[in-house]
NUTI-898503 format. One line per 3 residues: for each residue x negated, y negated, z negated of C-alpha. Coordinates in Angstrom, 1 decimal. Layout:
BEGIN
X:Y:Z ~ ...
//
This chain:
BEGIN
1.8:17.0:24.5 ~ 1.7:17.0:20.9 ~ 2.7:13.7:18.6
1.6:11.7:16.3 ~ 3.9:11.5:12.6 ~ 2.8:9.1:10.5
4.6:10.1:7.0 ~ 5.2:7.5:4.5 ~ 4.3:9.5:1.2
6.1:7.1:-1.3 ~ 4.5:5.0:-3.6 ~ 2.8:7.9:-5.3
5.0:10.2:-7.4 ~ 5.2:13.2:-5.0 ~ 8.9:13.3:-6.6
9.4:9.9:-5.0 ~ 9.0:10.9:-1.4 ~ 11.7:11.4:1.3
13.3:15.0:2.3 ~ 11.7:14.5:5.5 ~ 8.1:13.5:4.7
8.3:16.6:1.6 ~ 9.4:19.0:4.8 ~ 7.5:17.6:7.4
4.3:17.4:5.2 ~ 5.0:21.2:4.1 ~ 4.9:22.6:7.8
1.8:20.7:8.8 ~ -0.8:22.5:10.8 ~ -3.1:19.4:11.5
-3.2:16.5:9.0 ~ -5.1:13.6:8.7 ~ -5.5:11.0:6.3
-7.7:8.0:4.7 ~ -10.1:8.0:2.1 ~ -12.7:6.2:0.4
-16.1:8.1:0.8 ~ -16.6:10.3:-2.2 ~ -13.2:10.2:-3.3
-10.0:12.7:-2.5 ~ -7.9:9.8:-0.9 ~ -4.6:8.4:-2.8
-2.3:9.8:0.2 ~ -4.1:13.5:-0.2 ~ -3.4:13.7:-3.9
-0.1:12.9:-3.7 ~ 0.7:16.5:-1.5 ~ -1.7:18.1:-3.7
-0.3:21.4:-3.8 ~ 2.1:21.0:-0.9 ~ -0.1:21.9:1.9
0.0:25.0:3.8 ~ -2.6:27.1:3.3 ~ -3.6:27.8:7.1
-4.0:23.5:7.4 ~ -7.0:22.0:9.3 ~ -7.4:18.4:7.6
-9.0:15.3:9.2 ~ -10.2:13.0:6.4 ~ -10.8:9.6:7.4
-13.5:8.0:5.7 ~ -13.9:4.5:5.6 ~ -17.5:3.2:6.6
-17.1:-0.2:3.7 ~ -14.5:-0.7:1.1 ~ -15.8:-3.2:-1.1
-19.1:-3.2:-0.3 ~ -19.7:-6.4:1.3 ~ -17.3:-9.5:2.0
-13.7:-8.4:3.8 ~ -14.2:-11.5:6.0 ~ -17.6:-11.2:7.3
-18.4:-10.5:11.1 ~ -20.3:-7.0:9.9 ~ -17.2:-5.7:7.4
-15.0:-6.8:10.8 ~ -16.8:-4.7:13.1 ~ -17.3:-2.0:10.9
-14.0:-1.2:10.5 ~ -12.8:-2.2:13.8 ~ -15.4:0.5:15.3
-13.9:2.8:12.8 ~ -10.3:2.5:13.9 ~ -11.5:2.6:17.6
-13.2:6.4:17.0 ~ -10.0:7.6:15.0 ~ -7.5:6.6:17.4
-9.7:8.3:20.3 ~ -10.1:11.3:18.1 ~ -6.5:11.6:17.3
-5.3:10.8:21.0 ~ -7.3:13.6:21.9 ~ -6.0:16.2:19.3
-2.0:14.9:19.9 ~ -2.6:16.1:23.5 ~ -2.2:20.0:22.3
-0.4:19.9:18.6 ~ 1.3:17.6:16.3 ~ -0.8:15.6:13.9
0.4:14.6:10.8 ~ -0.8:11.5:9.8 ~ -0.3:10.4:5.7
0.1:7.1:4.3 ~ 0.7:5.9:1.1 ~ 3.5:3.7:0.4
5.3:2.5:3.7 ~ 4.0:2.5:6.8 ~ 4.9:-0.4:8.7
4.4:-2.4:5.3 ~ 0.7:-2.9:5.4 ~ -0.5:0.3:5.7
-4.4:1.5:7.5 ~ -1.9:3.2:9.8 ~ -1.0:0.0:11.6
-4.7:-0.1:13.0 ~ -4.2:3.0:14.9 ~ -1.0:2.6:15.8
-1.7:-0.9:17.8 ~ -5.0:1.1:19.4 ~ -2.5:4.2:20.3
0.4:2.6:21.9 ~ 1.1:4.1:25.2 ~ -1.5:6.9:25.0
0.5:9.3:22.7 ~ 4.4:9.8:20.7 ~ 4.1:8.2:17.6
7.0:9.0:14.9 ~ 7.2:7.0:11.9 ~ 8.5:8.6:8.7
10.0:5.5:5.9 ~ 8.3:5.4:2.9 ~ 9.3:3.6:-0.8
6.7:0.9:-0.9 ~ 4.7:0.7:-3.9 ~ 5.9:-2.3:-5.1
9.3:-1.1:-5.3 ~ 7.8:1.9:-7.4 ~ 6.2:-0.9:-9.8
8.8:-3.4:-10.0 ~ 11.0:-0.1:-11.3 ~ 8.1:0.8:-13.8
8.9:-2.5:-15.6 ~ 12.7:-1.8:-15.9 ~ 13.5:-5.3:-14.8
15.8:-6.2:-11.0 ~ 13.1:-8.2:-9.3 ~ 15.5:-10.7:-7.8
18.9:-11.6:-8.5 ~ 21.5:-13.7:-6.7 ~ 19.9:-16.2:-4.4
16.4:-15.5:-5.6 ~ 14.0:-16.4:-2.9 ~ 11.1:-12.8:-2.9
7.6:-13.5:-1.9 ~ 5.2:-11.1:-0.9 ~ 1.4:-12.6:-1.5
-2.1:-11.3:-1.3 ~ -4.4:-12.3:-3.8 ~ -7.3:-12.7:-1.1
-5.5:-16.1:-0.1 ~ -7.2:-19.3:-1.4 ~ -6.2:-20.8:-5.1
-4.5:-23.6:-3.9 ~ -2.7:-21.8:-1.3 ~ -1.3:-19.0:-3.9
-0.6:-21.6:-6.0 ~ 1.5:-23.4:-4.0 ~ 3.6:-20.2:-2.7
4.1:-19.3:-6.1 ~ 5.8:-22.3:-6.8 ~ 7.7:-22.5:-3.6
9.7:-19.1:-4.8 ~ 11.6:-17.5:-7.5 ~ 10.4:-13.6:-7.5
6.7:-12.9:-6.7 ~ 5.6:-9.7:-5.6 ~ 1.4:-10.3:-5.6
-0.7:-7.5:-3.7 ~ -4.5:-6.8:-3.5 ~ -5.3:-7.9:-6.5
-8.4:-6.1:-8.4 ~ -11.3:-8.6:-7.9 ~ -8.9:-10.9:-7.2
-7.1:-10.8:-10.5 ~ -9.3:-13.9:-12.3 ~ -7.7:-15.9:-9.2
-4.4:-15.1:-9.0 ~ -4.6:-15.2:-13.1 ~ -5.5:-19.0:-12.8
-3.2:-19.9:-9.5 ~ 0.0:-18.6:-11.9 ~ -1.5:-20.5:-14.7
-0.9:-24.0:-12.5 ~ 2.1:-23.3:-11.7 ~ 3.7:-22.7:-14.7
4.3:-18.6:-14.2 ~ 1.3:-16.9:-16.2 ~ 3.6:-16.0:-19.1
6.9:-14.5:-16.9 ~ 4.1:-12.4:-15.1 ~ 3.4:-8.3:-15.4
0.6:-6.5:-14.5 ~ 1.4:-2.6:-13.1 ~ -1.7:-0.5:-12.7
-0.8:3.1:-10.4 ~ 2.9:3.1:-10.6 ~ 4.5:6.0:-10.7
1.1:7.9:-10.8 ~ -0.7:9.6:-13.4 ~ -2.5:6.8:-16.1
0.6:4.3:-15.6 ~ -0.1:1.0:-17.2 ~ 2.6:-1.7:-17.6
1.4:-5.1:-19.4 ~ 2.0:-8.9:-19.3 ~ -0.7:-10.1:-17.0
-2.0:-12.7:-19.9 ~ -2.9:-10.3:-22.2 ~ -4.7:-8.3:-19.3
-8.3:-8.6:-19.2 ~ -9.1:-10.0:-15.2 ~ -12.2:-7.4:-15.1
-9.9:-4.7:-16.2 ~ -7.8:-4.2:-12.7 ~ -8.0:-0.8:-10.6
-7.5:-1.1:-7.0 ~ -3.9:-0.1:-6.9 ~ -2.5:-2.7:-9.3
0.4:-5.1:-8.0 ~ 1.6:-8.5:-9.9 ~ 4.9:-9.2:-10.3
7.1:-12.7:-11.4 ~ 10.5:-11.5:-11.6 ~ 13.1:-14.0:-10.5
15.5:-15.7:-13.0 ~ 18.8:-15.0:-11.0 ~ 19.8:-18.2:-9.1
23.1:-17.9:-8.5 ~ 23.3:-14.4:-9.7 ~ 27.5:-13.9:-9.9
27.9:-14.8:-6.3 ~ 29.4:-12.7:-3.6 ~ 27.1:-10.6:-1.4
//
């Protein structure tokens, strides 16, 4: 029996990844990983270069990005039937050899991977290699601690409703705001009610080649690439006290 590695690349500098995931990606024989159709795949670019030349790779092409609505019955069962034929596909090929598995940022913090892995538990080994989440790799970009003291971090996605982001903003002192891109206009107008437009930054593909850092209200909304995070950085509530 052969595993599954899924290998947190880092959040996209290949200098940023782990001694493990730069060894374990370097003796690969069978590796798979996620892509838009057309397009390399962010996790592929980043071991650009890395790969062994005798590799067999598995790109997984998603049928719908953003295509049609994320919460519609068809974008559901599209993608659901697309998880469902990679997990069989991969069970299969983990029954002879290792399969490496590559995923941007962290894994287990919301990473494709996490579809397969709840459709392959108790069919094959899955190993799990950490990865520096790309909001990490961003909030560094602006040179700034995210949170200091007793700041209270929130982690939001910009899909939520208005009123529901701009209550949560609010609610907490550093905001860390995720899947943005269309979303930007939103999320723009949820930190403009509460009071947090002008203490917010805009980081367009941290760490990566064409890195953009900006204050969000000098950012054009229609502007935003897909890997894009908002952040608020706390103000340091407490910021002297023990740990």
């Amino acid at each position: 029996m052969g595993r599954i590695i899924c290998c947190g690349l880092g959040p996209g500098d290949p200098d940023l990844m782990s001694v493990r995931a730069d060894r374990t990606v370097r003796a690969a024989k069978h590796v798979a990983y996620f892509r838009k159709k057309g397009r390399p795949g962010q996790a592929r670019r980043i071991v650009e270069g890395m790969l062994a030349s005798d590799v067999t790779e598995y790109p997984m092409e998603y049928p719908v990005t953003i295509e049609i609505a994320f919460d519609s019955p068809e974008y559901v069962g599209l993608l659901a039937g697309f998880y469902d034929e990679w997990a069989e596909r991969l069970a299969r090929l983990a029954r002879a050899v290792d399969v490496v598995v590559l995923c941007e940022g962290d894994p287990y913090f919301y990473g494709s991977f996490m579809h397969l892995h709840t459709r392959l538990q108790g069919r094959v080994e899955i190993e799990l290699i950490a990865g520096i989440p790309g909001m990490v790799g961003c909030w560094n970009a602006v040179g700034r601690p995210i949170a200091l003291g007793d700041d209270v971090t929130t982690v939001l996605m910009g899909t939520l409703a208005e009123d529901e982001l701009g209550r949560r903003m609010r609610d907490s002192d550093a905001l860390v705001i995720m899947k943005t891109g269309r979303n930007l206009a939103k999320v723009r107008r949820a930190l403009a009610a509460a009071g947090r437009l002008d203490d917010a930054w805009l980081v367009e593909r941290g760490t990566m080649p064409g890195e953009r850092v900006a204050r969000l209200a000098d950012i054009d909304a229609a502007e935003c690439p897909y890997f894009a995070i908002v952040l608020v950085h706390g103000k340091g509530r407490n910021p002297d006290a023990a740990e």
